[in-house]
C-alpha positions in Angstrom: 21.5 -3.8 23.0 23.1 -1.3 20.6 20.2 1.2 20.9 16.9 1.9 22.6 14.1 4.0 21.3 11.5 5.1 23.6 8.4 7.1 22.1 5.3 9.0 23.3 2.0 9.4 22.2 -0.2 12.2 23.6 -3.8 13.9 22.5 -2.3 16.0 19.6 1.8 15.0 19.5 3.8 12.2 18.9 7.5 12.3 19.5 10.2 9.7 20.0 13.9 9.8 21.8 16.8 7.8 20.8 20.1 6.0 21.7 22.0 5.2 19.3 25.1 4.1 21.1 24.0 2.8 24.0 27.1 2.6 26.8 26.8 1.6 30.1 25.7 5.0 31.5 23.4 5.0 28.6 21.8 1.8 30.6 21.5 3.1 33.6 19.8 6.4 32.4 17.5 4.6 30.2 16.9 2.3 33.5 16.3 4.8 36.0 13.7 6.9 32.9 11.9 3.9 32.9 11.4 3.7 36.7 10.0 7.2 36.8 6.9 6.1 35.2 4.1 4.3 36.8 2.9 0.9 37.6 6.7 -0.8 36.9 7.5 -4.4 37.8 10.6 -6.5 37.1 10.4 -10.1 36.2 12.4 -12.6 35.3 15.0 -9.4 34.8 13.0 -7.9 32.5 11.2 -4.3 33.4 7.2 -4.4 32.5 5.6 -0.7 33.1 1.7 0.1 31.6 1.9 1.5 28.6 -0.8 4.5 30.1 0.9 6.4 31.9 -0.7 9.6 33.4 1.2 13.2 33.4 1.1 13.7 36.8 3.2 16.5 38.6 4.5 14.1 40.3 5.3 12.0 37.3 6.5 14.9 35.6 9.1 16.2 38.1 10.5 12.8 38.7 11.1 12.8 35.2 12.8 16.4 34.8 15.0 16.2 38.3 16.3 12.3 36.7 17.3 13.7 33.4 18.9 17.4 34.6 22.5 16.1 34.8 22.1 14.7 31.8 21.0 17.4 29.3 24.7 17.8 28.3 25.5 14.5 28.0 22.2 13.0 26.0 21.0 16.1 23.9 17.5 14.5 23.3 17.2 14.6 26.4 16.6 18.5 26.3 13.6 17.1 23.7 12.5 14.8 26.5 11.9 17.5 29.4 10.8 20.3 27.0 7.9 17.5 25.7 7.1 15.8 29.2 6.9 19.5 30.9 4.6 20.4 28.5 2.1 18.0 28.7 -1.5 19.2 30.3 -1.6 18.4 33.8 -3.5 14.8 34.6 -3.5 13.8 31.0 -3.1 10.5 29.5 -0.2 9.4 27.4 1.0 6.2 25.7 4.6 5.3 26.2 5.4 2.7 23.5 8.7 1.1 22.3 7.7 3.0 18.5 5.2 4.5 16.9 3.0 2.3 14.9 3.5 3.2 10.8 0.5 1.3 10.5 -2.1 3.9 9.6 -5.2 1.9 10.5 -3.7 0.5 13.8 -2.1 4.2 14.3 -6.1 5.6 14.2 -6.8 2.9 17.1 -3.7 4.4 19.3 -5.2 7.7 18.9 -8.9 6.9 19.6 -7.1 5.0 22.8 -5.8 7.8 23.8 -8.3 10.2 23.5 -11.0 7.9 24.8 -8.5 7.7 28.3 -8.8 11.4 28.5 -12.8 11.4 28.5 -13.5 8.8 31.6 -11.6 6.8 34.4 -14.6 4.5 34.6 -13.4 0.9 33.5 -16.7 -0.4 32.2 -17.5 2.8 30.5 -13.6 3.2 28.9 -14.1 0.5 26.7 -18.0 0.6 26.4 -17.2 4.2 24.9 -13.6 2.7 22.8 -15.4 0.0 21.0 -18.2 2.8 20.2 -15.9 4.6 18.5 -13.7 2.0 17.1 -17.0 0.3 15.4 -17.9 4.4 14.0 -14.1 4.6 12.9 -14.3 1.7 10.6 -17.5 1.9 9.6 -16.7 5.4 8.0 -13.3 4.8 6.7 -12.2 1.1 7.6 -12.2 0.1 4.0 -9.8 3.4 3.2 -7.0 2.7 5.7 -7.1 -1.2 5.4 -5.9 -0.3 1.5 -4.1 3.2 2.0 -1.3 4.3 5.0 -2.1 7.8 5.4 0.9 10.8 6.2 -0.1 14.5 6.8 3.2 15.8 7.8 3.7 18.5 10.7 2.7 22.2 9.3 2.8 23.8 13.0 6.2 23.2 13.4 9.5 22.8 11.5 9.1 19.4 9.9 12.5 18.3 7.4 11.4 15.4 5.3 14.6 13.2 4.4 18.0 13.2 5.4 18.5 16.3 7.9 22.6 15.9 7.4 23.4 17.5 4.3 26.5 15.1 3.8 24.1 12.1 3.5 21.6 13.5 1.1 20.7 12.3 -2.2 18.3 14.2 -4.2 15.2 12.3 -4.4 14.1 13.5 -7.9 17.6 13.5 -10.0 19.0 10.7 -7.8 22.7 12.9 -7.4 24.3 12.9 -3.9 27.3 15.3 -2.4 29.5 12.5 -3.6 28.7 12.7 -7.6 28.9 16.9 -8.0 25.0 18.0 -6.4 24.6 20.5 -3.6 22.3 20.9 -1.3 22.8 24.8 0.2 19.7 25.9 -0.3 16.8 25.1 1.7 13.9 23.3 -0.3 10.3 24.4 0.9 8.4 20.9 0.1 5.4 23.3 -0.4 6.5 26.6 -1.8 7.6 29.3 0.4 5.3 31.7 -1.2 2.3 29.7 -0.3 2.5 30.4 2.9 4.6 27.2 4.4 7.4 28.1 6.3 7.3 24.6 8.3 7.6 21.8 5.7 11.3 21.8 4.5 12.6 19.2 2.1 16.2 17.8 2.7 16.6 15.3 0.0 16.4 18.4 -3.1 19.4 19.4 -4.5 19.7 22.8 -5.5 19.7 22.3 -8.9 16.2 20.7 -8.7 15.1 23.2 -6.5 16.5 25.9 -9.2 14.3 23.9 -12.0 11.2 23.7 -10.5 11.6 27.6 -8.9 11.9 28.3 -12.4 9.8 26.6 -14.7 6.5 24.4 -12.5 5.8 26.4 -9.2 5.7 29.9 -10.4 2.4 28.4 -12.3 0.7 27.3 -9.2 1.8 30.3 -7.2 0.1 32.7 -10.0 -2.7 30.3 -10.0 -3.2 31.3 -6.4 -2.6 35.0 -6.4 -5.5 35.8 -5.8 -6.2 34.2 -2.6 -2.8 34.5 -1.6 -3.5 38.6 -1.0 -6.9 37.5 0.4 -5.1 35.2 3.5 -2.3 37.8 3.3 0.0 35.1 2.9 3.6 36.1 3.7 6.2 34.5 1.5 9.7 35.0 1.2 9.7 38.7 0.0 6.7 39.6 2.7 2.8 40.1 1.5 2.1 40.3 -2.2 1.1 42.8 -4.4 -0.2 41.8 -7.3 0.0 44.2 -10.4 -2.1 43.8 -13.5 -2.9 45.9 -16.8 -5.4 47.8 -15.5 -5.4 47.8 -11.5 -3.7 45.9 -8.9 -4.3 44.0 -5.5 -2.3 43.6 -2.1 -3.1 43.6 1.1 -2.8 46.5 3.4 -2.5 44.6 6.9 -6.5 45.3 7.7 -8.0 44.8 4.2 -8.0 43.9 0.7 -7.3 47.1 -1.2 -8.3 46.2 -5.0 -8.0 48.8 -8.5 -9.3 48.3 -11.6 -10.2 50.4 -14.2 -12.8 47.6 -15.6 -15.3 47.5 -13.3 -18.8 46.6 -14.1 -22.2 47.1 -12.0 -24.4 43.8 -12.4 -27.2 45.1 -10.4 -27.8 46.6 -7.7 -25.7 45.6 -5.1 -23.3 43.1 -7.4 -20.1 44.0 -9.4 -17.7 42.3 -11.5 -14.0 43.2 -11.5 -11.7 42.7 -14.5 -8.3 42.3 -13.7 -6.0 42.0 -16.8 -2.8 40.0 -16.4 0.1 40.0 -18.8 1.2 36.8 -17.4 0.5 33.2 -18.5 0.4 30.1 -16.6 0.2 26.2 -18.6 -2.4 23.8 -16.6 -0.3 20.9 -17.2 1.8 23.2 -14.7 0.0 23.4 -12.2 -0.7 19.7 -11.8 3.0 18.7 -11.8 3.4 21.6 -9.3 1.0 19.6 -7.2 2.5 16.7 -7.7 5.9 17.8 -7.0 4.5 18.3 -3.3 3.5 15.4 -3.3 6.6 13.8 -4.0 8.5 16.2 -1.9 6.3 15.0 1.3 5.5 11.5 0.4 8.1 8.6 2.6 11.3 8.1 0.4 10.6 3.9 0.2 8.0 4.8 -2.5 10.0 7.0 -4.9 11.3 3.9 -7.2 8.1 3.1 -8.4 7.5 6.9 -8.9 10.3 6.9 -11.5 8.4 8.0 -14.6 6.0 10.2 -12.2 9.5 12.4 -11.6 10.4 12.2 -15.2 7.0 13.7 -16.4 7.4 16.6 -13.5 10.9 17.2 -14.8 10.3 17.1 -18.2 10.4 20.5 -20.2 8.7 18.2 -23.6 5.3 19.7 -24.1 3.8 16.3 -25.6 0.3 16.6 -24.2 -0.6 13.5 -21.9 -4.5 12.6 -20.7 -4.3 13.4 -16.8 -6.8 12.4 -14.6 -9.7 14.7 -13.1 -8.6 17.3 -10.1 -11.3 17.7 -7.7 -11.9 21.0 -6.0 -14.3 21.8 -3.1 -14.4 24.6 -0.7 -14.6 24.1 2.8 -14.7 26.9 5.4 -14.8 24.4 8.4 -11.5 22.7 7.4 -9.7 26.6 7.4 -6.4 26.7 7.6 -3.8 29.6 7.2 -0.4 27.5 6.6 -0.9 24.9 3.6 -1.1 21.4 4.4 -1.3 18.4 2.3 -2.1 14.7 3.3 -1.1 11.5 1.3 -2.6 8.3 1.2 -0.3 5.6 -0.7 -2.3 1.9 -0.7 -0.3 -0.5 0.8 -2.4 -3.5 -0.7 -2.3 -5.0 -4.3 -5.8 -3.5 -4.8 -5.1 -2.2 -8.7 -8.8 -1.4 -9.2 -7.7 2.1 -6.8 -4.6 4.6 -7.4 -1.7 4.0 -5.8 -1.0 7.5 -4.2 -3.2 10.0 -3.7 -3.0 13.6 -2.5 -5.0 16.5 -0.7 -3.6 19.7 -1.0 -5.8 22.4 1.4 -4.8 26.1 1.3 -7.0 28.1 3.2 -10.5 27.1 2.5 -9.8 25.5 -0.9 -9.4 21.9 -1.2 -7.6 20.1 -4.2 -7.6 16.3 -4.4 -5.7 14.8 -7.0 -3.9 11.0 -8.0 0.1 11.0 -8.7 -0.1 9.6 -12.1 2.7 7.2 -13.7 3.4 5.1 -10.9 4.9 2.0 -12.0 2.4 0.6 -9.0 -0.8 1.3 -11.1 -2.3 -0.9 -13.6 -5.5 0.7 -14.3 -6.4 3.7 -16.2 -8.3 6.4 -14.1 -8.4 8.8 -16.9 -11.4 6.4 -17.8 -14.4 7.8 -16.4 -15.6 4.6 -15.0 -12.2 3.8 -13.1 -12.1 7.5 -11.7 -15.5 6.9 -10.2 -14.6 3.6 -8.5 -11.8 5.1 -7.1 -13.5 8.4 -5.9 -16.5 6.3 -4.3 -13.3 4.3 -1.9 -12.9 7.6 -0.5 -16.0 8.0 1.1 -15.1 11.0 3.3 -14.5 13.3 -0.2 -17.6 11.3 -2.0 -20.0 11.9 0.7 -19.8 15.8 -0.4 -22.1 16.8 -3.1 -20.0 20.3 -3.2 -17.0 18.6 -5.1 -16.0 20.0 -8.9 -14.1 18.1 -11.4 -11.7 19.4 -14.1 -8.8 18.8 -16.4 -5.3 20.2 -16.0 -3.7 18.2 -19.0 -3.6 21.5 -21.7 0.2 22.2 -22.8 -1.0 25.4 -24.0 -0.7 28.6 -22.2 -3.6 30.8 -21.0 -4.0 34.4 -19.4 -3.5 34.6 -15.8 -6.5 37.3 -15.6 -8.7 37.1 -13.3 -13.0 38.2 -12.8 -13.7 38.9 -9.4 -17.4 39.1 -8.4 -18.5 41.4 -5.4 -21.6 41.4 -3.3 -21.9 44.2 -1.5 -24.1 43.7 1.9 -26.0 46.5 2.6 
């Protein structure tokens, strides 16, 4: 064979090693790896081994003595031994040959997994799997039998596309090293200033990057400035501080210190705070900023049919188009400091639903939008009756009665002012 890919699957990680040449020492490592595990056979000269495997110390140290001469040698081997060592004592794992892409059978791996790590009784292991298994699809079967689902890594430095800059071509102006684009910058799939450090783009050239810097994100990071001092989020240039007209906001390290010369008692124990901006940001803005993470996290085999979807992003024409709805919810439960977003893109020819869809959480606020123009959709879910059929698939949003709907198609700018409203407890 002229490589061998071995992957793992634990409670909350998924990882994968890889030979791409493989020599014969490469054999014999990968041999004596696969020995370390448990339960192994060899018939007919070919190695069986369970694909549960339990991280025993035992297990664990064979595994980290084997590959020790070898670190030098096999560099993912390093990955191997960091990942193995650190898996909890006694817990489960799945060791597979890859990692289903499958969302819906990628959903039964994990409820496998998890389910191994509750109970060591047979009859009550898959009693307690098929439970859950029947719950799963019951509450989202019909979602990921028509969408794969990707919410890529924000606890860890995640690069999305080509990690070798020599090999990258730019996913939204289609230019490569080869025909005059660079790529020396490094692209923040979600801006920097939102608080994601994590999520890094490799396939953005710099003059893209330079474009939408300028002209789409600055909307969406003004959009949230407010809440960007509340979570103190950290960008490039540390905490903001936010001036306006007639006060100013920032965070101290321990509080929210907020001026304004515009402050008005409602009653008793309520005020309303006026803070004057001399900035504008365009809605239409704002939505292609969301989309353009979208794009910048979504798997590169869709971007042809997302041709005209980059066009509209890139575009500096302010012909107004008809967008469809945004939802917006808050949830404190689903609280997170670093942004995340999570895209479903339907893998079926079901028309009657959008062919990608995005959640973009930041903090407590939820945005869930479609990535219009795709050369994949037939139907028009500006149309309020198409927006609903689509909105009732996704059962998990629909289910909330908490969720607002509005319009980010205006071309026109608007003040970036903002009313605050305090309750003070007493």
């Amino acid at each position: 064979m002229n490589n061998f890919n071995l992957s793992f699957m634990t409670i909350d990680d998924r990882f994968s090693i890889n030979f791409d040449h493989m020599n014969e020492e490469a054999n014999l490592l990968v041999s004596k790896l696969l020995f370390c595990f448990d339960k192994v056979e060899v018939e007919a000269e070919t190695l069986h081994f369970t694909a549960e495997q339990r991280a025993t110390s035992e297990l664990k140290l064979r595994i980290c003595n084997l590959i020790q001469p070898y670190l030098s040698q096999h560099p993912q081997m390093n990955k191997l031994k960091a990942k193995i060592s650190n898996i909890p004592d006694n817990q489960f794992f799945l060791v597979l040959q890859e990692i289903p892409t499958d969302t819906e059978t990628l959903l039964l791996y994990e409820l496998w997994v998890e389910t191994l790590n509750e109970t060591e009784d047979p009859n009550e292991l898959k009693s307690s799997f098929i439970k859950k298994s029947t719950q799963l699809n019951g509450f989202s079967g019909y979602l990921v039998s028509n969408y794969q689902v990707h919410i890529p890594r924000n606890d860890r430095r995640t690069i999305i596309g080509n990690a070798t800059k020599d090999d990258r071509c730019c996913r939204f102006c289609g230019k490569s090293n080869q025909n005059g684009a660079f790529f020396k910058k490094v692209a923040h799939a979600i801006p920097e200033a939102l608080g994601n450090k994590n999520i890094i783009l490799g396939d953005e050239c710099d003059e893209c990057n330079q474009f939408f810097g300028d002209n789409i994100e600055p909307c969406l990071i003004e959009y949230f400035n407010i809440y960007r001092v509340m979570l103190n989020t950290k960008g490039k240039n540390g905490s903001p501080f936010i001036g306006y007209k007639n006060g100013s906001i920032h965070h101290d390290g321990n509080m929210v210190v907020l001026t304004s010369t515009i402050i008005e008692n409602i009653k008793d124990s309520e005020f309303t705070i006026n803070l004057n901006s001399s900035k504008e940001i365009t809605p239409v803005n704002i939505y292609k900023a969301l989309c353009k993470i979208t794009l910048s996290t979504i798997d590169k085999s869709c971007i042809p049919l997302l041709s005209e979807t980059i066009n509209w992003i890139r575009s500096g024409a302010v012909e107004e188009k008809v967008l469809p709805k945004v939802a917006f919810t808050i949830e404190h439960s689903g609280f997170t400091k670093q942004p995340q977003i999570v895209n479903y893109v339907r893998k079926t020819k079901n028309h009657d639903i959008p062919h990608v869809v995005s959640e973009f959480r930041i903090g407590s606020f939820v945005y869930v939008y479609i990535l219009p123009f795709s050369d994949n959709d037939t139907e028009d879910f500006t149309k309020e009756e198409s927006f609903k059929n689509y909105w009732d698939t996704f059962n998990h949003y629909s289910g909330l009665k908490t969720w607002k709907f509005f319009s980010l198609t205006g071309t026109s700018k608007v003040s970036a002012s903002s009313v605050i409203k305090l309750k003070i407890n007493k």
